[in-house]
N, C-alpha and C positions, 0 to 999 in steps of 0.2 A: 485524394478525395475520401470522403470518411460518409459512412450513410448512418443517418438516426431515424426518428420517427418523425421530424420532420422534414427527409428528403434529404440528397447529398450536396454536399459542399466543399469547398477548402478547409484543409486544416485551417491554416491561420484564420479564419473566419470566425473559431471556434473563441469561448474564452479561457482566460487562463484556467481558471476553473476544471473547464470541461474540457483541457486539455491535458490536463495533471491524470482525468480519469483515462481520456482515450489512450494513453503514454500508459496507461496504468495493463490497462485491457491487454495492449499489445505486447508488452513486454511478457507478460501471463501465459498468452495463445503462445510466443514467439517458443519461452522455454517448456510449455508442454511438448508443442510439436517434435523440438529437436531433443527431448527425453525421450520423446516416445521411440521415433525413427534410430535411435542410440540405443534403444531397449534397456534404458537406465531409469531410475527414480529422481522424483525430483528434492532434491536436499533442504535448499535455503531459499529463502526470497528476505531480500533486503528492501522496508520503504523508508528512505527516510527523509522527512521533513515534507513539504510542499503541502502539508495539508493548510495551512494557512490561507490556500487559493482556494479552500470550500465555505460555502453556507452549511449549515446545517444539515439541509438534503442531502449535500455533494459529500460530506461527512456519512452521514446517515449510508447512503449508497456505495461506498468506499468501504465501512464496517461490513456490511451486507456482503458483498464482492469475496472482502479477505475472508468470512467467516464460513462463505460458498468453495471455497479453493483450499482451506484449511487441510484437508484429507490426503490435499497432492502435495504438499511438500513436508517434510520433517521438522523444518523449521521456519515460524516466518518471524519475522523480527520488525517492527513496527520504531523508528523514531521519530518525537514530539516533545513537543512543550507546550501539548495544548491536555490539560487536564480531563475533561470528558473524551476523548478521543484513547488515553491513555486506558482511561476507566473501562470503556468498554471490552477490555482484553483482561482475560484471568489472571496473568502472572505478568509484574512489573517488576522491573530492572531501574533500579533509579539510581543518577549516580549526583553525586553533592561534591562541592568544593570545601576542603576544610584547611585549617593552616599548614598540618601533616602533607597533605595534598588530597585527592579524591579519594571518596567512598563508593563502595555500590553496595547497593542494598537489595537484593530480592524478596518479594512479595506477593 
């Protein structure tokens, strides 16, 4: 059961969407908690991909989220292929196909 602002419900109830975030939330809370109770810091958080399941807002609120939590981990590491999603972060990692084989490029 998941509680919002409009009352509780079933997860599956939920849409993909807004399930990408609640998955997002939990997974968040999950490794603060067991950092904290471990008396370790938090290193990494890996998102990758699913942003596809957002509008704008849900994007919008996803950027918000990671740039809220940014301070607890050392690194967080964001992948996409969605261009303003990308933009919204200082330092991009892009990697290209070439015939050599892959580049990456930081920026």
């Amino acid at each position: 059961q998941i509680a919002d602002e409009l009352g509780t419900r079933s997860y599956e109830m939920y849409s993909g969407g807004e399930a990408f975030r609640i998955n997002f939330a939990i997974r968040v809370a999950l490794s603060q908690l067991l950092a904290r109770r471990a008396g370790a810091h938090l290193r990494t958080l890996f998102l990758d991909e699913g942003f596809g399941t957002q509008d704008e807002d849900g994007r919008n609120q996803l950027i918000e989220a990671i740039t809220t939590i940014q301070d607890d981990f050392s690194l967080i590491l964001v992948i996409t292929h969605i261009d303003e999603l990308r933009d919204s972060f200082p330092v991009h990692i892009t990697l290209s196909k070439t015939g050599e084989g892959s580049r990456i490029r930081v920026h």
